[in-house]
C-alpha positions as CSV (number, residue, x, y, z in Angstrom):
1,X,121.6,201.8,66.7
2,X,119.7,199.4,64.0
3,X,116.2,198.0,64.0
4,X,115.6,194.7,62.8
5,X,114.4,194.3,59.3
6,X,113.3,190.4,58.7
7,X,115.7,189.3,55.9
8,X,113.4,186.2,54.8
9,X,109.7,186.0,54.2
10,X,109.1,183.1,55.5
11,X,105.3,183.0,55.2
12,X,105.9,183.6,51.6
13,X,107.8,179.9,51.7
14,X,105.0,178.6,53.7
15,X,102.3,179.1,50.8
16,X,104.6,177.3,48.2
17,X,103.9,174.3,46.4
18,X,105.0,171.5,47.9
19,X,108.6,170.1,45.9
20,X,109.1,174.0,45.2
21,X,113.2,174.0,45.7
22,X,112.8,177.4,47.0
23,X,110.2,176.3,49.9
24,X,113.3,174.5,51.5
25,X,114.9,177.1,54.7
26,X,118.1,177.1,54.9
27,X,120.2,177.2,57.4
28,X,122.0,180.3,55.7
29,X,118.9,182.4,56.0
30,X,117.7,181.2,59.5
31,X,122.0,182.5,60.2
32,X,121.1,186.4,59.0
33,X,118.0,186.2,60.6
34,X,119.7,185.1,64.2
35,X,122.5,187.4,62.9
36,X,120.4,190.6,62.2
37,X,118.5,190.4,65.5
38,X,121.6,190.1,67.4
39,X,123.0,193.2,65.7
40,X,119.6,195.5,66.6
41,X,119.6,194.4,69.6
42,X,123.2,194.3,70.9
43,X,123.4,198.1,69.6
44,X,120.2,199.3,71.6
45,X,121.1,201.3,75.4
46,X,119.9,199.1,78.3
47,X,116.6,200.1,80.1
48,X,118.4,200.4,83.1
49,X,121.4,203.0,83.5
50,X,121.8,203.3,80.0
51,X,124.3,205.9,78.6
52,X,124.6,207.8,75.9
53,X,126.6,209.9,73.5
54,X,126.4,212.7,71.2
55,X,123.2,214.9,71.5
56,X,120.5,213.3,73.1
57,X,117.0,214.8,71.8
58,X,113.9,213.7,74.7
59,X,110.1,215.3,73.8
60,X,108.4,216.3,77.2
61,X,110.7,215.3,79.7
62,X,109.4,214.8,83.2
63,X,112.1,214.5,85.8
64,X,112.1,214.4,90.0
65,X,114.7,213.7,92.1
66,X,118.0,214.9,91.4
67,X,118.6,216.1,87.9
68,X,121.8,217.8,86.6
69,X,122.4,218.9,83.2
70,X,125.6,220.5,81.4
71,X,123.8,222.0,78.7
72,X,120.3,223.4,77.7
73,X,119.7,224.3,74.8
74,X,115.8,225.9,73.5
75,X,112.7,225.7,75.0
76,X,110.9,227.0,77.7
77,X,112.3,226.6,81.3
């Protein structure tokens, strides 16, 4: 699972002096932008039904209904 980190500043590009070559965006860095987001988000569970793997650690669970559990392990029952 990744966050996304914004690769290009691009307000920093905004308050550049006009004819500044490195004002121009290109296309390159608008690419691993796109590419970065896709990647944090594409490797996030889904809201609904998500599953997961390996130990899962949840502060103050609340559950009703139906709950069933393997494996407890700590804290107060």
């Amino acid at each position: 699972m990744s966050n996304y980190t914004k690769l290009t500043n691009y307000a920093a590009k905004d308050s550049m002096v006009s004819g500044n070559p490195a004002k121009v965006i290109k296309g390159i860095e608008i690419g691993a932008d796109y590419d970065a987001i896709a990647v944090a988000v594409n490797s996030k569970s889904n809201s609904a039904s998500p599953t997961f793997t390996g130990t899962v650690t949840v502060a103050d669970l609340t559950a009703t209904g139906t709950v069933s559990l393997s494996t407890i392990d700590g804290g107060t029952y």
